[in-house]
N, C-alpha and C positions, 0 to 999 in steps of 0.2 A: 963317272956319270951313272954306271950301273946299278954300284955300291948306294950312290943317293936315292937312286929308282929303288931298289929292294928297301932299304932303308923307310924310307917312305911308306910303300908297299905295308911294312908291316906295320909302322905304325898306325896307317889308317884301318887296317885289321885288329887290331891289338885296342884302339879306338870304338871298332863297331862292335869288339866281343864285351868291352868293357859296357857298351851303351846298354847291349841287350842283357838286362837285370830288370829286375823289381823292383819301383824305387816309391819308398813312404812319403807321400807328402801331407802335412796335415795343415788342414785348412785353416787360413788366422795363427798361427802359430803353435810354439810349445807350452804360450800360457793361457788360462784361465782366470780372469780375473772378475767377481762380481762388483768391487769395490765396497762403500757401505751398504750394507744390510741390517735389517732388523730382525733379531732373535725370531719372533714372530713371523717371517720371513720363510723362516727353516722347513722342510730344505728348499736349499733352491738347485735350479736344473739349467740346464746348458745341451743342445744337441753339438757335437763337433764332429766334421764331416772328414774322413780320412780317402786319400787320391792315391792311385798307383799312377805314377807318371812317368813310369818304367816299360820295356818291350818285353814283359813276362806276367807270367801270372804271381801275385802279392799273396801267399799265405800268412794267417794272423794265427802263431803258435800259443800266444796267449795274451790276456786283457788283462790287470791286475791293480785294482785298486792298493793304496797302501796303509787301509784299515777299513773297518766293517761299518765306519759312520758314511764310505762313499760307496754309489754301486755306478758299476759302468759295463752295462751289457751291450754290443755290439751286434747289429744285422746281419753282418755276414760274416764266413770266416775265410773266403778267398776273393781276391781282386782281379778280373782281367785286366790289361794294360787299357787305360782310361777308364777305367770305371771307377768308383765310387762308395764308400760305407759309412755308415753314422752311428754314432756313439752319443749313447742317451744316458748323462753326467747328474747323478742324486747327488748332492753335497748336504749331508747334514748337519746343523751350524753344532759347536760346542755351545756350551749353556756360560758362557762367559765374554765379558769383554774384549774385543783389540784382535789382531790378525790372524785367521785361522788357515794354515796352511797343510796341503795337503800333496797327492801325487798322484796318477796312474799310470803304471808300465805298461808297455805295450810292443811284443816278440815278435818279430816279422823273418822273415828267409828274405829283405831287403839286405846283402852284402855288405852292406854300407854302412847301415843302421840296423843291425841287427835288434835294441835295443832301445827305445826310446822313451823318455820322462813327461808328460803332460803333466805342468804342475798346476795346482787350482789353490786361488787366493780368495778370502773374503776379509771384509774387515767389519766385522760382525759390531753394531753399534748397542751396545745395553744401557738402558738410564740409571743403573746402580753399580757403582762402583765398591770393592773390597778390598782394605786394607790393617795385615799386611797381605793378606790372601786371601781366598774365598775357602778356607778353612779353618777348623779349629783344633791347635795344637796343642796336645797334653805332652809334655817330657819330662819321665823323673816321678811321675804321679805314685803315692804311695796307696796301699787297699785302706780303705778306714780315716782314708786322710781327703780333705777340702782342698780342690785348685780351680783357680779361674782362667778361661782362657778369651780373649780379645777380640774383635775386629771391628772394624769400624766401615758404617756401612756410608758412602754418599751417594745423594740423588743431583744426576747432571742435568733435571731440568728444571723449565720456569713454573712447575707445579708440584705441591704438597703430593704427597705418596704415603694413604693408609696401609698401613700392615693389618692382616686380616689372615683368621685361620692357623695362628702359632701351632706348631705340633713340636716335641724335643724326643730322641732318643738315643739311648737305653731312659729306665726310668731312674737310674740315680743323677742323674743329671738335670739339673731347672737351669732358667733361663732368664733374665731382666726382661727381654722382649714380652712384648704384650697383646694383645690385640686391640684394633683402634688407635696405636701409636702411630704417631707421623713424622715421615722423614721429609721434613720441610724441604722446599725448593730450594736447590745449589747449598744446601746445607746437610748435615749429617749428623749421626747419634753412633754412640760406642753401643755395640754389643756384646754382653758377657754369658758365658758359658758355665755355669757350676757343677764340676764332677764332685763324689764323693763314692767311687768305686768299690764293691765288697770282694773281688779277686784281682789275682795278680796274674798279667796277661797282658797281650794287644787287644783293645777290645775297639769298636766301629761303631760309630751313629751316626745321624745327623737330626739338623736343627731345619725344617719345613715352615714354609710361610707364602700366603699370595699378600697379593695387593689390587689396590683400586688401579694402579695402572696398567693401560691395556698390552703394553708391550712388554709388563711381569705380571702373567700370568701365576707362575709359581716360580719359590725360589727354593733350592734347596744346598746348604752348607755342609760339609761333612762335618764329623768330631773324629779324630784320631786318638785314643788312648794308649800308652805305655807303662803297663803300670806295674814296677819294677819292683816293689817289696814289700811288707807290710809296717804299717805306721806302730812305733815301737813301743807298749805300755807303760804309762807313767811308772816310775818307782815307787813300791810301796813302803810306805810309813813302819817302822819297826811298834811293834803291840809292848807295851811295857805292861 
């Protein structure tokens, strides 16, 4: 009987030391979700409210976005038990189509949760679609030598889309795009890229353009170049 009594005893001890901690609660959960968004949108905010629901005081070691498109500054850096701090979430959208996901850490002297993940979702809606990417890839380009490279843009709505303001760079590079072309509704046009590179190198552009729609403002495509050797002279004719 005794052995149960002490037994006891310390569990309910062993119980009250465990209770009295720090403990993270965060309001609405571990996620973030905006659902669809529009580019134009960008960013979008979120306040989330973080609880200490623990018999200590909650120190916040650190806040940590997990890249420089998200900021997330925090009111306070410590919690008494019940109290309360907000976190005011900037999400800024990627410049492309389909789910952008993201994260922010957050370091607490919570035992339990030392560590925890706030993940943020968006599903960022664009009305131009790129395929096979929203880039243009050179591989194998010779110096002195012509290559084309592809993609194909489509518009996902029930309206025409001028393209206006063509800009292309470096300057050995032109372009079919035009200005005043139309990427007809639910329809689509191939776009071509012409390099004719003068060194041999990595070299970087891109291809700029707005449009009459209000939710592309402006579009911008990279060019990637590789341009691995020099285009080799014709053979010359022997002089008799």
């Amino acid at each position: 009987m005794k052995r149960t009594i002490i037994f006891l005893s310390v569990f309910v001890i062993f119980a009250f030391v465990l209770n009295a901690q720090p403990r993270l609660t965060i309001v609405g959960g571990d996620t973030v979700n905006w659902g669809k968004v529009r580019l134009d949108q960008s960013p979008v905010k979120k306040k989330l409210i973080l609880y200490n629901s623990g018999d200590k005081k909650l120190i916040f070691k650190r806040v940590m976005p997990s890249c420089g498109c998200t900021t997330a500054p925090i009111d306070k850096d410590t919690l008494n038990p019940g109290d309360s701090a907000t976190i005011d979430i900037t999400f800024h959208l990627p410049n492309f189509a389909g789910m952008a996901r993201k994260a922010i850490q957050i370091k607490t002297n919570d035992p339990l949760s030392k560590s925890r993940l706030v993940y943020l979702f968006a599903d960022v809606v664009f009305p131009l679609k790129f395929f096979p990417s929203q880039t243009f890839f050179f591989q194998g380009l010779l110096a002195h030598d012509t290559m084309t490279s592809k993609v194909v843009i489509t518009n996902t709505t029930d309206q025409d889309i001028v393209v206006k303001q063509v800009k292309i760079s470096p300057s050995f590079c032109t372009t079919n795009l035009k200005n005043d072309m139309v990427i007809p509704a639910n329809g689509d046009i191939t776009v071509s890229v012409f390099a004719n590179p003068p060194t041999i190198g990595m070299i970087k552009g891109v291809l700029v353009f707005k449009t009459t729609h209000p939710d592309v403002v402006r579009v911008k495509i990279p060019i990637i170049m590789n341009i691995v050797g020099e285009k080799p002279e014709p053979p010359q004719r022997p002089k008799y």
